[in-house]
C-alpha positions as CSV (number, residue, x, y, z in Angstrom):
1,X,113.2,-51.2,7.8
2,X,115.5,-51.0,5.0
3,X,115.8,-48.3,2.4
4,X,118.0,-48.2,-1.0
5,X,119.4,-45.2,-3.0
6,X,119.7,-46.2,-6.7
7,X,120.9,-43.8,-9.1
8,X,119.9,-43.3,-12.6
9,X,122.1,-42.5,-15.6
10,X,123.2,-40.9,-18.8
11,X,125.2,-42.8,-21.5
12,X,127.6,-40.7,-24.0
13,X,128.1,-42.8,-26.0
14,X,128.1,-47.0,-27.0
15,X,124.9,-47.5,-26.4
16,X,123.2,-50.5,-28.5
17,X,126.3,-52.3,-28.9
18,X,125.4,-54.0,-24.9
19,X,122.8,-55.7,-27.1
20,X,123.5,-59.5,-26.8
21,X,122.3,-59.9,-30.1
22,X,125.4,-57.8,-31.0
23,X,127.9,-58.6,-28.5
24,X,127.9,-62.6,-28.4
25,X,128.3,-62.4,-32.1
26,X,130.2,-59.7,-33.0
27,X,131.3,-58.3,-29.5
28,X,132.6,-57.1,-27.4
29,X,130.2,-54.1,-26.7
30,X,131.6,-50.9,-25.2
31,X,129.9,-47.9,-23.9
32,X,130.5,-45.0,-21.6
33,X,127.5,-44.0,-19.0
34,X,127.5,-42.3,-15.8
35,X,125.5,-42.0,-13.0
36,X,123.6,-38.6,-12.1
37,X,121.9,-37.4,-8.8
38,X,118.5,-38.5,-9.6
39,X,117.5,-41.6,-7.5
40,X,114.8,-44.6,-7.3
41,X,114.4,-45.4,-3.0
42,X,112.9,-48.4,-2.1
43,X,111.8,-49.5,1.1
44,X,111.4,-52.7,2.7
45,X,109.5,-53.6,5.7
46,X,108.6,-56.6,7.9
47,X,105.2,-56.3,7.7
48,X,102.9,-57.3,10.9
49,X,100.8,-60.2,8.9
50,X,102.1,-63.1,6.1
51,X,101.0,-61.1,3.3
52,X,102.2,-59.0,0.7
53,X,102.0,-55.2,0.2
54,X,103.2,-53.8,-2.7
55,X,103.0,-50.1,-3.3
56,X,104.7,-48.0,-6.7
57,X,102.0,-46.0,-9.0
58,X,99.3,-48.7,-7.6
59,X,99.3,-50.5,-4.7
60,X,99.0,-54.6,-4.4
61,X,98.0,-56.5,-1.4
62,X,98.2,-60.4,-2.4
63,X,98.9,-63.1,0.2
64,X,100.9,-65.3,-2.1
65,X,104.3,-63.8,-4.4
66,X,102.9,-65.7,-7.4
67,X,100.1,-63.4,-7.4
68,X,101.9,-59.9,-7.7
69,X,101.7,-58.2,-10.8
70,X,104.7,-55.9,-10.6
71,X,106.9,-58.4,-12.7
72,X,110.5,-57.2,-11.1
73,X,109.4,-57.6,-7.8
74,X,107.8,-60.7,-8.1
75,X,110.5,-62.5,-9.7
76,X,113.1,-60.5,-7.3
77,X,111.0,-61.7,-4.4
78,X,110.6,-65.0,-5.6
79,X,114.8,-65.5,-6.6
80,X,115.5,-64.7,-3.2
81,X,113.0,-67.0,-1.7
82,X,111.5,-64.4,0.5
83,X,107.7,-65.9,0.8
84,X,105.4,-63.4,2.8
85,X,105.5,-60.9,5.7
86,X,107.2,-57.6,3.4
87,X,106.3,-54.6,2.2
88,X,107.8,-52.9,-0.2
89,X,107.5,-49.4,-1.2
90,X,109.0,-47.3,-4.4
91,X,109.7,-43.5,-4.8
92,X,111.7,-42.2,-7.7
93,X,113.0,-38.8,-8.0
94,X,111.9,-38.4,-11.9
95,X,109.0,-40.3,-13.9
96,X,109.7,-44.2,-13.8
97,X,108.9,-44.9,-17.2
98,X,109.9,-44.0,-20.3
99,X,112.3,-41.2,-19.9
100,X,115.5,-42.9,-21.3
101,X,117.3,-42.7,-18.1
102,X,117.4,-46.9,-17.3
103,X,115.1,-46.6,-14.5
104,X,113.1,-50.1,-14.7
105,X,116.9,-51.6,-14.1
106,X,118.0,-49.1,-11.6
107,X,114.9,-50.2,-9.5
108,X,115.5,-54.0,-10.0
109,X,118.6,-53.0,-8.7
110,X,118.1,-51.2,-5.6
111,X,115.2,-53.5,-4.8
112,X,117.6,-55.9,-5.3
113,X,119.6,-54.3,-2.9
114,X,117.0,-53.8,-0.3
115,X,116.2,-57.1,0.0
116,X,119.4,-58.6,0.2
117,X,120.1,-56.3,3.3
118,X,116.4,-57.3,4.5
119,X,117.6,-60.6,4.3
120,X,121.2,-59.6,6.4
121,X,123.4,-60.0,3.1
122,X,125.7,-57.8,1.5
123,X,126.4,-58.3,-1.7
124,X,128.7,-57.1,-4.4
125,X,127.7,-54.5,-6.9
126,X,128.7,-57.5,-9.9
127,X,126.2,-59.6,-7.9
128,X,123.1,-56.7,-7.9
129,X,124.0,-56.6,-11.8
130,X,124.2,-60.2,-12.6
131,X,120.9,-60.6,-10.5
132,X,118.8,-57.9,-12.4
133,X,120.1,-59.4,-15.6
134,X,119.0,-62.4,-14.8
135,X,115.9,-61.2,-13.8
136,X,114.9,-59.1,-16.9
137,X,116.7,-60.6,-19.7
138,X,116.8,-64.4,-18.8
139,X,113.4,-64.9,-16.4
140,X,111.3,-62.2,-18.0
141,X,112.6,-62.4,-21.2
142,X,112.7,-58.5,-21.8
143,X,114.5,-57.1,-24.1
144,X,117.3,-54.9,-24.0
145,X,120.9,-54.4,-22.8
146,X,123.5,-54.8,-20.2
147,X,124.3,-51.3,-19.8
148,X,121.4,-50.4,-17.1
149,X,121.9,-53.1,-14.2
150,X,125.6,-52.6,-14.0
151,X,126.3,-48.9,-14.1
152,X,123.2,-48.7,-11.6
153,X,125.0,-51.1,-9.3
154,X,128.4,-49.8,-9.7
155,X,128.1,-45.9,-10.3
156,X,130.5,-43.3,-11.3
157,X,131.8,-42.4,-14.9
158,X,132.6,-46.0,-16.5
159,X,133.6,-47.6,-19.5
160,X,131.8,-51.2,-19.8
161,X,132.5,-54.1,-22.4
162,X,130.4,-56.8,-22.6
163,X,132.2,-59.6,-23.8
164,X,130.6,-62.7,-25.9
165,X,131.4,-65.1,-23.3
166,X,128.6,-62.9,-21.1
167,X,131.2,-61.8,-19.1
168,X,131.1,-57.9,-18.2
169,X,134.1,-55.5,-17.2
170,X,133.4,-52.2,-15.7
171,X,136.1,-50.2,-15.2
172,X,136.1,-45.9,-14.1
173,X,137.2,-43.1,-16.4
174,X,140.3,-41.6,-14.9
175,X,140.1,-37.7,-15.4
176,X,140.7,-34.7,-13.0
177,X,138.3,-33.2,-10.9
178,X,138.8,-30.2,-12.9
179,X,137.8,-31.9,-16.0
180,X,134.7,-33.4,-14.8
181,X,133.3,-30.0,-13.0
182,X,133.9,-28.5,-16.1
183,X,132.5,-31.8,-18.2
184,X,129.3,-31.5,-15.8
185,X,128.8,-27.6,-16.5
186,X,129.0,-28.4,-19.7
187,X,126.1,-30.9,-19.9
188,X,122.6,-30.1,-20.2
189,X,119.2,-32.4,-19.8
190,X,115.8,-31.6,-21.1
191,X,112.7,-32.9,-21.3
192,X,110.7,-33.5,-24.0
193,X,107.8,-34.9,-22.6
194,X,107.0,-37.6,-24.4
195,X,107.1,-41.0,-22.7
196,X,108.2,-44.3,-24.7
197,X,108.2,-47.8,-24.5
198,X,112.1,-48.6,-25.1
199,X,111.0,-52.4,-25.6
200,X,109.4,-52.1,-28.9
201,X,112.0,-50.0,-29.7
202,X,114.6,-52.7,-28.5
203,X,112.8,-55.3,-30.2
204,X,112.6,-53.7,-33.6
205,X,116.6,-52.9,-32.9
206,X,117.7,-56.0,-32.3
207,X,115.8,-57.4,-35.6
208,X,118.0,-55.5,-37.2
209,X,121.1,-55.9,-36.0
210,X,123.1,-57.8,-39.1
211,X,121.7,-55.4,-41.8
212,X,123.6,-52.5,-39.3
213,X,127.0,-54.2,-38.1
214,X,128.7,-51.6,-39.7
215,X,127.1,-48.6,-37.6
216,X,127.5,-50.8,-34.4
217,X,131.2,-50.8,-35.3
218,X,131.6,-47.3,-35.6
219,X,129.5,-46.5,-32.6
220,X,131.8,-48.7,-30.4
221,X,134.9,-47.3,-31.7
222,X,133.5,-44.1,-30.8
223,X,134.0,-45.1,-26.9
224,X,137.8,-45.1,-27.4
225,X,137.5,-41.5,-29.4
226,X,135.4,-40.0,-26.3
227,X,137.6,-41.9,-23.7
228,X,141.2,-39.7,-25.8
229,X,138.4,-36.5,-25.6
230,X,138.4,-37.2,-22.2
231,X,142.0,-37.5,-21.3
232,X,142.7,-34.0,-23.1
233,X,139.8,-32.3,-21.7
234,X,138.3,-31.4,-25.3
235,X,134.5,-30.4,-24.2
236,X,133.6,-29.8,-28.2
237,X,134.9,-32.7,-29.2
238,X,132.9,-34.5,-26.9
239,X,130.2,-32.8,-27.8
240,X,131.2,-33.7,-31.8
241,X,131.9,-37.3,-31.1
242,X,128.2,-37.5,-29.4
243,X,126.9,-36.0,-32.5
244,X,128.2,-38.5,-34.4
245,X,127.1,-41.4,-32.0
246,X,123.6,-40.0,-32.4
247,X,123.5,-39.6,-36.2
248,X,124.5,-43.5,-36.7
249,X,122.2,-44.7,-33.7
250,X,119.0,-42.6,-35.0
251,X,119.3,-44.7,-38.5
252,X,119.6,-48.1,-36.6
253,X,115.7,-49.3,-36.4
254,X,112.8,-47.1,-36.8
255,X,110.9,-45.2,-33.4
256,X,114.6,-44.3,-32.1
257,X,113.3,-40.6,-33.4
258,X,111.2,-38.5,-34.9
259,X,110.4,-35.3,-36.8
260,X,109.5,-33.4,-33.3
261,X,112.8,-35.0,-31.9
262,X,114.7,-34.0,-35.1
263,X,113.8,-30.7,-34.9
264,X,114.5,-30.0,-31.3
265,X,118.1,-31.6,-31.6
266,X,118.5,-29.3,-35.2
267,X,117.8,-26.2,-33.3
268,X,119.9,-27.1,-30.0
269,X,122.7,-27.5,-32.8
270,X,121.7,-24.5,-34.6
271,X,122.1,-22.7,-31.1
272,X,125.7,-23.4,-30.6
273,X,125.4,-26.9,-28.9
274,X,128.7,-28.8,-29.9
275,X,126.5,-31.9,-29.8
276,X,123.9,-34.6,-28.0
277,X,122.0,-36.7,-28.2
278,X,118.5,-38.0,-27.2
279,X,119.0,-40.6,-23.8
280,X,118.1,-44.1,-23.8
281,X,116.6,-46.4,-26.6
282,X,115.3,-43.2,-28.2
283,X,111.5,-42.3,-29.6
284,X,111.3,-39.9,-26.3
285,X,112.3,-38.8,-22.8
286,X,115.6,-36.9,-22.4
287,X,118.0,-34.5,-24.6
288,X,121.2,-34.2,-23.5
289,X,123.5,-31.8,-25.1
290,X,126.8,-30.7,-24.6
291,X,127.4,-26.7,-24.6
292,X,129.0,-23.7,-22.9
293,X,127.2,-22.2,-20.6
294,X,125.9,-19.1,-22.5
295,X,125.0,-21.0,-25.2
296,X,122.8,-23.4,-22.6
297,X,120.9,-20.2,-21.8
298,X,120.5,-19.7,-25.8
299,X,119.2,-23.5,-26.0
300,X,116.1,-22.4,-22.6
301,X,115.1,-19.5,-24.0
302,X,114.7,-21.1,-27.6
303,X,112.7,-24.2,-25.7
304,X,111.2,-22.8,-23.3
305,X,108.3,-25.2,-22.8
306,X,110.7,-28.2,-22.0
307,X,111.4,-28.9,-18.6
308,X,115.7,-28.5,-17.9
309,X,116.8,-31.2,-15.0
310,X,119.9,-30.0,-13.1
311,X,121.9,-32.4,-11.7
312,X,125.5,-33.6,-10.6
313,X,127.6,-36.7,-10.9
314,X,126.7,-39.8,-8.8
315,X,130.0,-42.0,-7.6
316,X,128.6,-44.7,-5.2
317,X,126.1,-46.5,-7.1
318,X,123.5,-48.4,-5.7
319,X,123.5,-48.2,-1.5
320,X,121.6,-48.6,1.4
321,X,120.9,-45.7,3.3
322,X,119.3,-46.4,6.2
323,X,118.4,-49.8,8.5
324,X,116.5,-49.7,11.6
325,X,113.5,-50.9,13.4
């Protein structure tokens, strides 16, 4: 039996601009994303017949790969010619859909990773990437970024540019510990409850790409203003330049927010947050804000029916955590 440890992640700032429909023609893309303590495990098992056994919020028992319904695994399964006897089982740490935090990608990659161990191989965080790309964007034709596969497989605090030759760099964000205990204190994730489908949302983005160059632009050159932030240890200014991030990514396409969403972010701000912004495509899921401490008790008492989500920083990235018979 094998079992994988995937994180999941935040992004500060960037986002959008791993688009290929912005990258290859007006690239490169940058952004900034790390990975948090909140994980997707997979297991894989031999299994005693020839058949299939797939279990994640349903379970599938099919005796040939063509007939699984679970897209990502079938297409995984089916890349890495694995043809019958496995079983494969999925548990995530927080809702698998919809909450902004890349999770569909962070279990293509750790199932990814599973298997390849299943099969004896190690392989390369660039290779887990380049495989759930491949999987998603070119054989299942979903659409969306770049961001997801790689800072799933690689972990840690990175800054990623996607180049329009398709080639990717992914490089860590040097800072003292110091800095990024007091960076991590200074974060804060809530839930707002509502669940979204980040490909319509993608869709309708990448439509309208050329009529917003200008605001892709500025939200890349925003990496290199949050990477300076960084270096000098300015929490409210990371907090600011996230504000600004937000307010040119929630005018890209419509469903990235709404009036509900609005409001809670207006009153986070209103609070004493220096700044946020709501995680992943947008239209629901997570708020992250950045704020001292006492004023992150100001922002749960003034929402106290969402749900906080504590966590820490992730550095390993995808791995496999146990192997045995």
């Amino acid at each position: 039996m094998i079992m994988s440890r995937t994180p999941l992640r935040v992004t500060f700032v960037g986002g959008g601009t791993d688009l290929p429909q912005y990258f290859i023609k007006h690239g490169p893309g940058a952004v900034v994303s790390a990975t948090v303590n909140k994980y997707i495990h997979i297991m894989v098992n031999r299994k005693f017949d020839n058949s299939f056994r797939i279990s994640y919020s349903t379970t599938e028992i099919v005796d040939k790969v063509d007939k699984i319904k679970h897209p990502s695994v079938r297409e995984a399964l089916k890349l890495l010619d694995i043809r019958g006897g496995i079983e494969v089982v999925s548990i995530s740490d927080v809702h698998s859909r919809g909450t902004g935090l890349g999770s569909s990608s962070t279990f293509l990659v750790g199932l990814l990773n599973a298997l390849h161990a299943y099969l004896g191989e190690h392989v390369s965080p660039a290779r887990l990437a380049s495989e759930a790309v491949k999987i998603e964007r070119e054989i299942l034709e979903e659409p969306g970024g770049l961001q997801d596969q790689y800072i799933a497989a690689f972990g840690g605090l990175r800054v990623m540019k996607f180049m329009p030759n398709g080639s990717v760099s992914v490089d860590p964000v040097i800072v003292k510990d110091e800095f990024l205990n007091e960076l991590q204190a200074s974060m804060m994730l809530l839930y707002t409850g509502v669940e979204r489908n980040s490909g319509s949302i993608h869709v309708s983005q990448s439509k309208d790409i050329n009529q917003k160059i200008n605001s892709y632009d500025q939200m890349k050159g925003l990496v290199d203003d949050l990477l300076y932030a960084f270096q000098k240890g300015d929490i409210e200014d990371i907090g600011k330049i996230m504000d600004r991030n937000w307010n040119l990514k929630r005018e890209l396409t419509n469903g990235i927010t709404d009036g509900s969403i609005d409001d809670l972010y207006r009153r986070a701000i209103d609070c004493g947050a220096f700044g946020g912004k709501l995680i992943g495509a947008g239209g629901g899921g997570f708020l992250m804000f950045i704020a001292s401490p006492e004023v992150q008790s100001r922002i749960e008492r003034e929402f106290r029916g969402l749900r906080r989500v504590d966590f820490k920083f992730d550095f390993r990235g995808s791995r496999i955590e146990f192997v045995g018979d």
